[in-house]
SEDOZA-723484 format. One record per atom (N, C-alpha, C): residue in three letters; residue number from 0; z, x, y; atom name. Coordinates in nm, 4 decimals. Example, Ala and Ser with C-alpha at 12.3 -4.5 7.8 and 13.67 -1.06 7.14 Angstrom:
2
torvo type: ala | seq: 0 | Z: 0.7800 | X: 1.3190 | Y: -0.5690 | atom: N
torvo type: ala | seq: 0 | Z: 0.7800 | X: 1.2300 | Y: -0.4500 | atom: CA
torvo type: ala | seq: 0 | Z: 0.7800 | X: 1.3200 | Y: -0.3300 | atom: C
torvo type: ser | seq: 1 | Z: 0.7080 | X: 1.2850 | Y: -0.2250 | atom: N
torvo type: ser | seq: 1 | Z: 0.7140 | X: 1.3670 | Y: -0.1060 | atom: CA
torvo type: ser | seq: 1 | Z: 0.7870 | X: 1.2900 | Y: 0.0030 | atom: C
END
This chain:
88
torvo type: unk | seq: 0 | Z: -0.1777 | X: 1.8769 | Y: -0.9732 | atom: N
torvo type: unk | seq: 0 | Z: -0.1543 | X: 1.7353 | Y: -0.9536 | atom: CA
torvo type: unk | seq: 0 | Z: -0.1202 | X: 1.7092 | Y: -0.8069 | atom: C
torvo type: unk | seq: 1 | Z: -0.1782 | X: 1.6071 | Y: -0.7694 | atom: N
torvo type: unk | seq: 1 | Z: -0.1375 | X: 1.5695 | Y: -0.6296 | atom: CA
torvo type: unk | seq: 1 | Z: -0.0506 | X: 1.4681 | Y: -0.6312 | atom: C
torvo type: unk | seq: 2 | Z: 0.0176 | X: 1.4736 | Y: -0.4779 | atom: N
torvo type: unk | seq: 2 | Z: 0.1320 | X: 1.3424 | Y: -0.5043 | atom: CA
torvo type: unk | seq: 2 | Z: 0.0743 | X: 1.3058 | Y: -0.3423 | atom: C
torvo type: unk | seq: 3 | Z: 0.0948 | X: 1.1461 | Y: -0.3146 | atom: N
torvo type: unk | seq: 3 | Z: 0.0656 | X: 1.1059 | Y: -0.1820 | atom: CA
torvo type: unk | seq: 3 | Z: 0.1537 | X: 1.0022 | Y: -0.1766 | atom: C
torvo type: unk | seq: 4 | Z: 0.2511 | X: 1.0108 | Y: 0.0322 | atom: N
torvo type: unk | seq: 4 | Z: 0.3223 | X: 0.9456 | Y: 0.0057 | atom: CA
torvo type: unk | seq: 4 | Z: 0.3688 | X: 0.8492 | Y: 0.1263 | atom: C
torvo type: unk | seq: 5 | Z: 0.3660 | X: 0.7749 | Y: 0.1495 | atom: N
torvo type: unk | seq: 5 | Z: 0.2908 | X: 0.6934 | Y: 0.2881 | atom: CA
torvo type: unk | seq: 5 | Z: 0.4225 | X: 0.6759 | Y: 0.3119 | atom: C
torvo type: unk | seq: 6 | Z: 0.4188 | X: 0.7028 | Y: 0.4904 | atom: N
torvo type: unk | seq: 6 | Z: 0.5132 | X: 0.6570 | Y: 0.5589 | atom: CA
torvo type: unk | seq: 6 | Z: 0.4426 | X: 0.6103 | Y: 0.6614 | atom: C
torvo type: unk | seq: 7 | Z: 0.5269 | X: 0.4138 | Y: 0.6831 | atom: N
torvo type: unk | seq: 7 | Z: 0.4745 | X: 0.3823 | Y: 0.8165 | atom: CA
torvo type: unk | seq: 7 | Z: 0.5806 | X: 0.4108 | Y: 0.9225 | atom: C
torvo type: unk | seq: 8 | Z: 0.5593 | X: 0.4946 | Y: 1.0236 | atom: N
torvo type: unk | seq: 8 | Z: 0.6638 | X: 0.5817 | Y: 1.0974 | atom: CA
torvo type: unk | seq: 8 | Z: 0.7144 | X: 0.4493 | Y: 1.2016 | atom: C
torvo type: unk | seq: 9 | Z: 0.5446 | X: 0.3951 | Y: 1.2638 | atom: N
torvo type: unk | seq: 9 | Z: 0.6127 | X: 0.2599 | Y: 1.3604 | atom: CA
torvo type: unk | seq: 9 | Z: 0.5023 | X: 0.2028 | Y: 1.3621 | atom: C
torvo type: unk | seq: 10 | Z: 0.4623 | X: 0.1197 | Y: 1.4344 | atom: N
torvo type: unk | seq: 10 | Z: 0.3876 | X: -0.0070 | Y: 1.4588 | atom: CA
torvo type: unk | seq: 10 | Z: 0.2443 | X: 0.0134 | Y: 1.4125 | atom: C
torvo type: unk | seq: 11 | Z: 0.2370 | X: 0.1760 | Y: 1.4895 | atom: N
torvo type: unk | seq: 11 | Z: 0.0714 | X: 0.1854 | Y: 1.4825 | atom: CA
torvo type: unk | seq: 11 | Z: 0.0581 | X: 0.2714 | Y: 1.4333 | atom: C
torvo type: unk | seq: 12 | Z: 0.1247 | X: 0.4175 | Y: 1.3511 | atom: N
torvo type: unk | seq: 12 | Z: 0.1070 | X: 0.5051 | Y: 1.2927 | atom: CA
torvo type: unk | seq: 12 | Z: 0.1349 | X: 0.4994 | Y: 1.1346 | atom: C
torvo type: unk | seq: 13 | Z: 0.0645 | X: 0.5709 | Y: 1.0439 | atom: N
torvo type: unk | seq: 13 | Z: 0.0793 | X: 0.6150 | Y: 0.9192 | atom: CA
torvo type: unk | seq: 13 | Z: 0.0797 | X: 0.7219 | Y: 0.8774 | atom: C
torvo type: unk | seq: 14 | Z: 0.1642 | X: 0.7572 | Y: 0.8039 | atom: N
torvo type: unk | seq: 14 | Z: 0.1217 | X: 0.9394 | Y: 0.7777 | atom: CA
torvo type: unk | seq: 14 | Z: 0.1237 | X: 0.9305 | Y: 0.6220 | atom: C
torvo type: unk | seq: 15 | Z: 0.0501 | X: 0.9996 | Y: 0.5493 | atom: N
torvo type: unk | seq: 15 | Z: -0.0030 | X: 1.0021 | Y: 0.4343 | atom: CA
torvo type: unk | seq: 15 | Z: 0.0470 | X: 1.1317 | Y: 0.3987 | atom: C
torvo type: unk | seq: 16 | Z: 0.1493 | X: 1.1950 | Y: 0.3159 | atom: N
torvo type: unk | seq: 16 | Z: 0.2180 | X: 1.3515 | Y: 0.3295 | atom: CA
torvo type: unk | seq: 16 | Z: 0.1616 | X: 1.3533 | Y: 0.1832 | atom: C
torvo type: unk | seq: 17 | Z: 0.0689 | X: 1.4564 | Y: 0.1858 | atom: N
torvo type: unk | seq: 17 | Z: -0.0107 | X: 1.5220 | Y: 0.0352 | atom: CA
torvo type: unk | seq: 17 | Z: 0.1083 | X: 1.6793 | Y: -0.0109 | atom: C
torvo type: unk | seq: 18 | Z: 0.1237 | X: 1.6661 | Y: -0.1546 | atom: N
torvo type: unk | seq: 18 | Z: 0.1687 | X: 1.7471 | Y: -0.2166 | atom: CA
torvo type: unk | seq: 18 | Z: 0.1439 | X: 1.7733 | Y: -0.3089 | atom: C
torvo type: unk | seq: 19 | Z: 0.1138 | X: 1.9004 | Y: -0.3224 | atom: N
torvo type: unk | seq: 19 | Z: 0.0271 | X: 1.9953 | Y: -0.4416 | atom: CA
torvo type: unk | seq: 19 | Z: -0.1106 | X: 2.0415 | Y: -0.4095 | atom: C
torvo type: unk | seq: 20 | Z: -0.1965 | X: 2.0221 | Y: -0.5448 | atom: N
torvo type: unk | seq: 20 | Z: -0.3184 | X: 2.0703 | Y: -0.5385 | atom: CA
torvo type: unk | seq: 20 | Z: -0.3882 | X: 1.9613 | Y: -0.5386 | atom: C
torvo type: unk | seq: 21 | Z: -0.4747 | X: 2.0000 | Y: -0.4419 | atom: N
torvo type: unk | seq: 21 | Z: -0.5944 | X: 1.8437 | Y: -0.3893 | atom: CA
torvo type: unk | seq: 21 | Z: -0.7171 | X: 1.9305 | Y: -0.4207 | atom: C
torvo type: unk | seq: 22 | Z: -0.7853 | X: 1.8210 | Y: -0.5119 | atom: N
torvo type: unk | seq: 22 | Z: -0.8685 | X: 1.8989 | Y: -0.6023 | atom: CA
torvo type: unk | seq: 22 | Z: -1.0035 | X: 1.7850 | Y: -0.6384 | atom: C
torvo type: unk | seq: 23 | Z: -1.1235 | X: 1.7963 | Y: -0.6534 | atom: N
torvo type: unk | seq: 23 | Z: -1.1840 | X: 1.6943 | Y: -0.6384 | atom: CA
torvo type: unk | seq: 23 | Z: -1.1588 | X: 1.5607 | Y: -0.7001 | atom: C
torvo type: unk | seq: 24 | Z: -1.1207 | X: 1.5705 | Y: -0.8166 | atom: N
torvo type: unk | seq: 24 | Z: -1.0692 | X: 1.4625 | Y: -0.9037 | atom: CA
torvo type: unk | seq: 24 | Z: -0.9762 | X: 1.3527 | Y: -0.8034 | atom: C
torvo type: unk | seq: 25 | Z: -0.9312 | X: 1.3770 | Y: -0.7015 | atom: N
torvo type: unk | seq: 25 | Z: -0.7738 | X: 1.3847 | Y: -0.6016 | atom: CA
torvo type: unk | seq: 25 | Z: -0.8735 | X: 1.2804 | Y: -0.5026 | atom: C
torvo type: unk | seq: 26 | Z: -0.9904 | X: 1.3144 | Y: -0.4926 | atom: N
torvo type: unk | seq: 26 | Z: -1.0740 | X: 1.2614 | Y: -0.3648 | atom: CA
torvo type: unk | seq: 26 | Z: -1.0450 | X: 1.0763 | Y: -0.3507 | atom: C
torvo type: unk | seq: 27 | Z: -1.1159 | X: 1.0543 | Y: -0.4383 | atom: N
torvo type: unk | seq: 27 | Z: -1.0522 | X: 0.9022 | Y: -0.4602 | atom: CA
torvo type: unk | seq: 27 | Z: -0.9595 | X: 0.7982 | Y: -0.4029 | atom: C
torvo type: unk | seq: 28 | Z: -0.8571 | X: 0.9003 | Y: -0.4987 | atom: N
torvo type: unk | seq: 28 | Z: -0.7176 | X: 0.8449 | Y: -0.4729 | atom: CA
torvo type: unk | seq: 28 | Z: -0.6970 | X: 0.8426 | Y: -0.3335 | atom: C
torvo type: unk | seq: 29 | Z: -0.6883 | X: 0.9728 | Y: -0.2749 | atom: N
torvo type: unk | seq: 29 | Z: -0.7245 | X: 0.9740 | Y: -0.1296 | atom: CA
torvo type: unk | seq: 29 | Z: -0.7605 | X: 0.9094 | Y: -0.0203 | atom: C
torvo type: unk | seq: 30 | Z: -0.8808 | X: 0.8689 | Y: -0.0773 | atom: N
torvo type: unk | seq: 30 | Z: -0.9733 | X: 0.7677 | Y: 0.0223 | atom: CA
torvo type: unk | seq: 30 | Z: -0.9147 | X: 0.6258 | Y: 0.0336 | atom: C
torvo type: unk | seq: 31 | Z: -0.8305 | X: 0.6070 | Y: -0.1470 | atom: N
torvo type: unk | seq: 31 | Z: -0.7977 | X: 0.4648 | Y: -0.1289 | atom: CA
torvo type: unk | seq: 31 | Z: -0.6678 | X: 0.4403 | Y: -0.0958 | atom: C
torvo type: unk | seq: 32 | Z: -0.5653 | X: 0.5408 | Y: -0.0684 | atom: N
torvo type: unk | seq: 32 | Z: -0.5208 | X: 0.5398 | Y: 0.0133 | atom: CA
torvo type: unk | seq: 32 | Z: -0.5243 | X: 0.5213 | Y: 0.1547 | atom: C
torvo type: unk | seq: 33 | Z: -0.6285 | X: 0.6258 | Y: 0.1988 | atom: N
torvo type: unk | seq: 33 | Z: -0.6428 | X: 0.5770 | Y: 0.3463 | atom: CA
torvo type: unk | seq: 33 | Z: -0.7340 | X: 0.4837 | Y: 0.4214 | atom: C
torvo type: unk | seq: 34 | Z: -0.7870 | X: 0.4084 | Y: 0.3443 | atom: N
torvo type: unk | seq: 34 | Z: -0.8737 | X: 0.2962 | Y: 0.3178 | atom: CA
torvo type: unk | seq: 34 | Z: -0.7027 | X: 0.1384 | Y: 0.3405 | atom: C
torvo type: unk | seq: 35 | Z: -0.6290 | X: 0.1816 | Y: 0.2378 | atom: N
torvo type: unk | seq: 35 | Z: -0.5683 | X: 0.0631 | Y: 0.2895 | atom: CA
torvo type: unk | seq: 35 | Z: -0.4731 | X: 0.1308 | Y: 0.4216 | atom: C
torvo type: unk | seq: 36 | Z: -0.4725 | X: 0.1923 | Y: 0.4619 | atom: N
torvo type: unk | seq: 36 | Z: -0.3794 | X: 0.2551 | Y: 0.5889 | atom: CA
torvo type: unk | seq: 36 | Z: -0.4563 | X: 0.1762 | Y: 0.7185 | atom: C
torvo type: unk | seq: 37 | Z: -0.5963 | X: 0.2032 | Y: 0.7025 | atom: N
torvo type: unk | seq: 37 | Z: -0.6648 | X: 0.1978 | Y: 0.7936 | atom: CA
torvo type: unk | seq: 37 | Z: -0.6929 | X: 0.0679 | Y: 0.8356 | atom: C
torvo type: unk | seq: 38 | Z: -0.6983 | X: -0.0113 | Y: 0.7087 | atom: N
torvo type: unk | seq: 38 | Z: -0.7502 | X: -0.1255 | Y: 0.7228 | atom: CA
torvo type: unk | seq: 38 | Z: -0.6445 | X: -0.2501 | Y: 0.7748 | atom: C
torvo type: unk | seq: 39 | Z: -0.5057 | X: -0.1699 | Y: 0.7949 | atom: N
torvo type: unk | seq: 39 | Z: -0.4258 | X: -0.2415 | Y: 0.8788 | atom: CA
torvo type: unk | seq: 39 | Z: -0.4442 | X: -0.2426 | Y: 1.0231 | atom: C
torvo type: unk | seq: 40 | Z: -0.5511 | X: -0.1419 | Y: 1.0557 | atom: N
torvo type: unk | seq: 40 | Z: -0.5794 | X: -0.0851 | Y: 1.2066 | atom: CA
torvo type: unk | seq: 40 | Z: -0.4877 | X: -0.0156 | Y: 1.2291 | atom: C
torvo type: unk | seq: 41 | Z: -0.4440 | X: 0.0756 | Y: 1.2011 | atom: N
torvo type: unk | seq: 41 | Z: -0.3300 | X: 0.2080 | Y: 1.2101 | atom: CA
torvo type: unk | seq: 41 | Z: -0.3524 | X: 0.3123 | Y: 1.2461 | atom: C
torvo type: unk | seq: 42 | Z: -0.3105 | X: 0.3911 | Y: 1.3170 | atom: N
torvo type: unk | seq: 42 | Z: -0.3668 | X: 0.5501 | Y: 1.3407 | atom: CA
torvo type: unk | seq: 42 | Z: -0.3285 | X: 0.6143 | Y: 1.2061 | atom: C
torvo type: unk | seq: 43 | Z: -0.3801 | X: 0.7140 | Y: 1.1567 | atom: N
torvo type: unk | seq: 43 | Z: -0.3374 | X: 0.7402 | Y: 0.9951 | atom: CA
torvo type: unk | seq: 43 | Z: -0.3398 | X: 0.9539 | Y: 1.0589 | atom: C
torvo type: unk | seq: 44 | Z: -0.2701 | X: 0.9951 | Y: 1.0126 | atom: N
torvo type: unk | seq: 44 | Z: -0.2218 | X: 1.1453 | Y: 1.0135 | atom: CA
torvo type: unk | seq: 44 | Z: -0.2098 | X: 1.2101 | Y: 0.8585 | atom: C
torvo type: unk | seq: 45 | Z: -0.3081 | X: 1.2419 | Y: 0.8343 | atom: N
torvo type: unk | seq: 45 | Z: -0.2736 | X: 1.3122 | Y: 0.6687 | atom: CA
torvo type: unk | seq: 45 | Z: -0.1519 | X: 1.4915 | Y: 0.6961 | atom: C
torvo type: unk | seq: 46 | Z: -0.0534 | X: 1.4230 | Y: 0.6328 | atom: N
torvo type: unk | seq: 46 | Z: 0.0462 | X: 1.5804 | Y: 0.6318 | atom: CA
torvo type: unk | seq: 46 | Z: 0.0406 | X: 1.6549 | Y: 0.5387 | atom: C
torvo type: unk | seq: 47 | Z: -0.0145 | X: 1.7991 | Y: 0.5448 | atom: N
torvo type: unk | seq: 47 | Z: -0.0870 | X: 1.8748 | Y: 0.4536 | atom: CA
torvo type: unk | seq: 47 | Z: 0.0179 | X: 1.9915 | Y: 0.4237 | atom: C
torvo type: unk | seq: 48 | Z: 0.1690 | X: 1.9761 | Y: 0.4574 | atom: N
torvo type: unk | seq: 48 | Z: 0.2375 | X: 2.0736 | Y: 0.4625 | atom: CA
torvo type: unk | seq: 48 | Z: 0.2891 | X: 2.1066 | Y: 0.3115 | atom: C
torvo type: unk | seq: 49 | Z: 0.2276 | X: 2.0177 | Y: 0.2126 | atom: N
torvo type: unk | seq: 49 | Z: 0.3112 | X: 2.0291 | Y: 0.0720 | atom: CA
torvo type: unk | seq: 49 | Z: 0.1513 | X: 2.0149 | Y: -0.0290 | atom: C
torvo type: unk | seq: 50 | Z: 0.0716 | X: 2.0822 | Y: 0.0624 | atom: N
torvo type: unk | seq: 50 | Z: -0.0391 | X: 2.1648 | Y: -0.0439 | atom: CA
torvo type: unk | seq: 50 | Z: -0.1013 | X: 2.2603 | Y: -0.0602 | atom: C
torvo type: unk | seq: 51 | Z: -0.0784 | X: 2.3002 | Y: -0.1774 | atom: N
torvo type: unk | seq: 51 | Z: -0.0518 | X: 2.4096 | Y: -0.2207 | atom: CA
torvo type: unk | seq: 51 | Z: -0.1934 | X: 2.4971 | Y: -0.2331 | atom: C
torvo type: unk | seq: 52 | Z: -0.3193 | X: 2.3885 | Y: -0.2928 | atom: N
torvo type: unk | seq: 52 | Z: -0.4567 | X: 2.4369 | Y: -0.3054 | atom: CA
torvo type: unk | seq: 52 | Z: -0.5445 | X: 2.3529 | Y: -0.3011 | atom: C
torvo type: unk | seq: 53 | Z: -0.6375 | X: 2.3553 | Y: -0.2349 | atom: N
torvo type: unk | seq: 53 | Z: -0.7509 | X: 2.2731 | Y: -0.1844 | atom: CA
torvo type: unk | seq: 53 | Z: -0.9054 | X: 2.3752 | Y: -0.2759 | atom: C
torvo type: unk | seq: 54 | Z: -0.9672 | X: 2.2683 | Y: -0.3012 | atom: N
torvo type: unk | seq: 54 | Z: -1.0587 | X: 2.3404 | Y: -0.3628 | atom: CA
torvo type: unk | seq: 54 | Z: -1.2078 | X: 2.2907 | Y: -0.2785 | atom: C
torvo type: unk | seq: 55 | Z: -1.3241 | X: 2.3561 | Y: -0.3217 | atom: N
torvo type: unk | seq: 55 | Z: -1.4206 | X: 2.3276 | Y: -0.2080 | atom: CA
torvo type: unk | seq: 55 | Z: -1.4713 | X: 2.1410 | Y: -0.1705 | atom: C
torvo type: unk | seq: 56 | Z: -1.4821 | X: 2.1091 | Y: -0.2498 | atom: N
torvo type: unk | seq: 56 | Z: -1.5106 | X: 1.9786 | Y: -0.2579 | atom: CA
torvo type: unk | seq: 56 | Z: -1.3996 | X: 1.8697 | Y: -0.1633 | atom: C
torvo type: unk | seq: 57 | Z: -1.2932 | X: 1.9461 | Y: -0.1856 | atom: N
torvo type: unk | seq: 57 | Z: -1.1768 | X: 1.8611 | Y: -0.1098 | atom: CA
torvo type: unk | seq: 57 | Z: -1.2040 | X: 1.8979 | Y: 0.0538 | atom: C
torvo type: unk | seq: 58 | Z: -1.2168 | X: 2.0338 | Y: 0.0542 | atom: N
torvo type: unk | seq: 58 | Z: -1.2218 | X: 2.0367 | Y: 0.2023 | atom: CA
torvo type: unk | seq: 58 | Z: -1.3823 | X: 2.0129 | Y: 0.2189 | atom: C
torvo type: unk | seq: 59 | Z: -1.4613 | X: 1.9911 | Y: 0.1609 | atom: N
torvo type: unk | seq: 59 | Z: -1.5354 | X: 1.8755 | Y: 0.2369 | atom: CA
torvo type: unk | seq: 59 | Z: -1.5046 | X: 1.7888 | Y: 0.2639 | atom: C
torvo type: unk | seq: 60 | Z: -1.4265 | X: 1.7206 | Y: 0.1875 | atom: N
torvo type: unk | seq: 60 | Z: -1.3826 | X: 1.6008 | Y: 0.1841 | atom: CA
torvo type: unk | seq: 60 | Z: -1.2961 | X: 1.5413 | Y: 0.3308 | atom: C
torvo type: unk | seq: 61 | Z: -1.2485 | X: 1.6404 | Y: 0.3549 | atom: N
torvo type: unk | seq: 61 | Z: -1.0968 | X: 1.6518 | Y: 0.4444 | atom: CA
torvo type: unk | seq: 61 | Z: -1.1860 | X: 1.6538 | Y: 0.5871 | atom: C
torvo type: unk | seq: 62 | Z: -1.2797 | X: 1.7638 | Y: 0.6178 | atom: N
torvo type: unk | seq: 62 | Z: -1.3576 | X: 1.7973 | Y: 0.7385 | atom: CA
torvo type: unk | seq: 62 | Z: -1.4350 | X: 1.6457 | Y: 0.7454 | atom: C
torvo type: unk | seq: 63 | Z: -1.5067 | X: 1.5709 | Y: 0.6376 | atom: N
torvo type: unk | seq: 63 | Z: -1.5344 | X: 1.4442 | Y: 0.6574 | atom: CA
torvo type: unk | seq: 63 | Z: -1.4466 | X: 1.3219 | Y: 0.7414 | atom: C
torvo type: unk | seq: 64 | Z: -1.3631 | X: 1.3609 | Y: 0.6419 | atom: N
torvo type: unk | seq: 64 | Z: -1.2037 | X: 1.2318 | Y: 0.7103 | atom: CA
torvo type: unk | seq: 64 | Z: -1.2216 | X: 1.2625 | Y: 0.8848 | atom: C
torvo type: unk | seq: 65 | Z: -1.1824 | X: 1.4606 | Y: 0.8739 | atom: N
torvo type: unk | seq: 65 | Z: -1.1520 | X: 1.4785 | Y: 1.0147 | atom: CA
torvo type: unk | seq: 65 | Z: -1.2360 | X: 1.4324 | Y: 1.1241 | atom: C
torvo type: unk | seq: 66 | Z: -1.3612 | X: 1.4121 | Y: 1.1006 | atom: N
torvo type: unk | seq: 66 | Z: -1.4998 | X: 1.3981 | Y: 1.1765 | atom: CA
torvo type: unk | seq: 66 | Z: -1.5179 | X: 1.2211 | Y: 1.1918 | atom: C
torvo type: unk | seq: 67 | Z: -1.4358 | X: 1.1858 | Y: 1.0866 | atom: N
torvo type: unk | seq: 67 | Z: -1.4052 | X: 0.9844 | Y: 1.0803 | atom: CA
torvo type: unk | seq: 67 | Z: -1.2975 | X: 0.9767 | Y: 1.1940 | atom: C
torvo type: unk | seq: 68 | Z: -1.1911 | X: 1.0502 | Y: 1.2610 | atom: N
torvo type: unk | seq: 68 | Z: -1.1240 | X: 1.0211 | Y: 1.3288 | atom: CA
torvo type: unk | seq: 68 | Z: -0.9268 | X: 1.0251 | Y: 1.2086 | atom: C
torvo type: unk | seq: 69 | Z: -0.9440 | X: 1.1051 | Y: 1.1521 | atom: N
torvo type: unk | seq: 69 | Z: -0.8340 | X: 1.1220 | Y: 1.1127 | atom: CA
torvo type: unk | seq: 69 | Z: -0.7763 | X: 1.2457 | Y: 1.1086 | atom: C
torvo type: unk | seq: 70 | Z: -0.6245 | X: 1.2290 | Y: 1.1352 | atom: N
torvo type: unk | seq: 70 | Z: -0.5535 | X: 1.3479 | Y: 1.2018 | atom: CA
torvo type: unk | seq: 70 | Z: -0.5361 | X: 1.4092 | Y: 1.0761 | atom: C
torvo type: unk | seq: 71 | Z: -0.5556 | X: 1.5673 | Y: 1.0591 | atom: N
torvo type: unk | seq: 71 | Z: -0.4908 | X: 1.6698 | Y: 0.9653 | atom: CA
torvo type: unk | seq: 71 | Z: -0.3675 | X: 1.7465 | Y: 1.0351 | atom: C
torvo type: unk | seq: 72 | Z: -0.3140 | X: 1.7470 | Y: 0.9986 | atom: N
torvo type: unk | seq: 72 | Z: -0.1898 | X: 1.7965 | Y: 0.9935 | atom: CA
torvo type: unk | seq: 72 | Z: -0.1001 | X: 1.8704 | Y: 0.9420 | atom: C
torvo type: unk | seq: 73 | Z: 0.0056 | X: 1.9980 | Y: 0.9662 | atom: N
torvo type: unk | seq: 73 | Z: 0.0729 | X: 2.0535 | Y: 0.8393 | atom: CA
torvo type: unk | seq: 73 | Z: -0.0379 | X: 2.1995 | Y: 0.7595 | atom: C
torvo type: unk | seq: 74 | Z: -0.1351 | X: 2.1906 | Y: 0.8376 | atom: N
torvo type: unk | seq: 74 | Z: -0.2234 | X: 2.3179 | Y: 0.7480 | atom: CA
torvo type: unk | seq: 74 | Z: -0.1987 | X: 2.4689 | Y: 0.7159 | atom: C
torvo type: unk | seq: 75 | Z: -0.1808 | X: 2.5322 | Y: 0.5800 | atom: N
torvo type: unk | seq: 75 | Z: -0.1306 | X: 2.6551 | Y: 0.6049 | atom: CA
torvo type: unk | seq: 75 | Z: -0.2678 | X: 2.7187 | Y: 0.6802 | atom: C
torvo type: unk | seq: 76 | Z: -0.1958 | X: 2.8219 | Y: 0.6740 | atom: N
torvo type: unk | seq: 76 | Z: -0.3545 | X: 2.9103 | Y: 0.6922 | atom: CA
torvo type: unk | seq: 76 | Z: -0.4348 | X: 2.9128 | Y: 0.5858 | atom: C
torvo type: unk | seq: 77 | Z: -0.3901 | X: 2.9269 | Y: 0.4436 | atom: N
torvo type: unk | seq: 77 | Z: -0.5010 | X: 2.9412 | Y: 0.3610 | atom: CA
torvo type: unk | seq: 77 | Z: -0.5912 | X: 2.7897 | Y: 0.4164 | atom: C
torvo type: unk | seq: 78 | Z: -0.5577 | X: 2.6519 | Y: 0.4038 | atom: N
torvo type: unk | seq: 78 | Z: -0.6167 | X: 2.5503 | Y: 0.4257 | atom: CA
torvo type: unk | seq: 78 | Z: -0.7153 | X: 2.5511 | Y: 0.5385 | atom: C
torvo type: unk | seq: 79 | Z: -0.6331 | X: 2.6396 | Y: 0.6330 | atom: N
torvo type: unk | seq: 79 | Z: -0.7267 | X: 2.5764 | Y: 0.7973 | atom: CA
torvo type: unk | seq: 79 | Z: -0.8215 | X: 2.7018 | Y: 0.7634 | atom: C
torvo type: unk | seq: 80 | Z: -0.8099 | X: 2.8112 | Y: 0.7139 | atom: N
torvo type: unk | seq: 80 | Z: -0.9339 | X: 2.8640 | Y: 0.7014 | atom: CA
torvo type: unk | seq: 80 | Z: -1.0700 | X: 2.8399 | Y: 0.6298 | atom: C
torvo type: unk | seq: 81 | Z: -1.0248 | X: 2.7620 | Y: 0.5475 | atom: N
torvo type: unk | seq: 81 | Z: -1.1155 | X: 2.6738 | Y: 0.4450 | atom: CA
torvo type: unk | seq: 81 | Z: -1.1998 | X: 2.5821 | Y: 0.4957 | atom: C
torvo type: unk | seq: 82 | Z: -1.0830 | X: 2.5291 | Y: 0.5683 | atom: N
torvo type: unk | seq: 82 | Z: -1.1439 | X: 2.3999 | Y: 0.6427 | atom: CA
torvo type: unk | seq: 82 | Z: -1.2310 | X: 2.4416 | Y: 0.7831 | atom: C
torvo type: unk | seq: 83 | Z: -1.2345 | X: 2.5785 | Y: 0.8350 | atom: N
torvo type: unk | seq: 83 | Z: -1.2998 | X: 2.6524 | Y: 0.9453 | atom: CA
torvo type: unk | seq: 83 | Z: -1.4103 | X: 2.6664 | Y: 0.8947 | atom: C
torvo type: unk | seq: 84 | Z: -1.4326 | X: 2.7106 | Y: 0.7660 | atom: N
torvo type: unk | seq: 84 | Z: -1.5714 | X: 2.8066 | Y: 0.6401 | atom: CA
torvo type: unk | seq: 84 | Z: -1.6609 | X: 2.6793 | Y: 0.6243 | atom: C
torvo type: unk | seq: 85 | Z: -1.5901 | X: 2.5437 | Y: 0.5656 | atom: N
torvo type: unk | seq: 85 | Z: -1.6741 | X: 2.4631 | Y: 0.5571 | atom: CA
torvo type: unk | seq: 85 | Z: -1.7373 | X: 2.4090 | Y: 0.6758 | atom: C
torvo type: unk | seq: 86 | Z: -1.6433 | X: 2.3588 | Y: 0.7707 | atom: N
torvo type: unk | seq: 86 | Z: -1.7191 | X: 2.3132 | Y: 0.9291 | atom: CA
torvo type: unk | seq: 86 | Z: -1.8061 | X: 2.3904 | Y: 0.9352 | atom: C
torvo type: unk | seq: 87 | Z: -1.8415 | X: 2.5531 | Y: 0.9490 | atom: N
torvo type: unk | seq: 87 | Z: -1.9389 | X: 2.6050 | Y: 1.0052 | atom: CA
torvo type: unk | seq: 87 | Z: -2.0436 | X: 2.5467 | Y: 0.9232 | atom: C
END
């Protein structure tokens, strides 16, 4: 289960702090989250320090966001290697 949990830090930033397993089902929710972040004109930072497992579909998902202009953040290594495998 994933949990997402928006903090607006100040004027122009958002950070979106994901916890658990982000899993395709998760994608969605995700997007519509950062769909309304964005649409305030906000810089948006997804904090990835409270997940636990990413499955392939997500880190497509995530390398997409990253390539839209959104910050990842918080990555263990299992994540950033995932997210290295898919970029290539």
């Amino acid at each position: 289960m994933l949990r997402i949990t928006r903090s607006d830090l100040d004027a122009d930033l958002t950070t979106l702090e994901l916890e658990g397993r982000l899993l395709a089902r998760d994608v969605t929710e995700l997007e519509r989250s950062l769909a309304e972040a964005l649409a305030s004109d906000r810089r948006v930072v997804l904090d990835l320090c409270g997940v636990t497992y990413v499955d392939a579909a997500s880190a497509e998902a995530l390398v997409g966001l990253r390539r839209k202009g959104v910050a990842l953040a918080g990555c263990s290594p299992f994540v950033r290697e995932l997210l290295k495998e898919v970029s290539s």
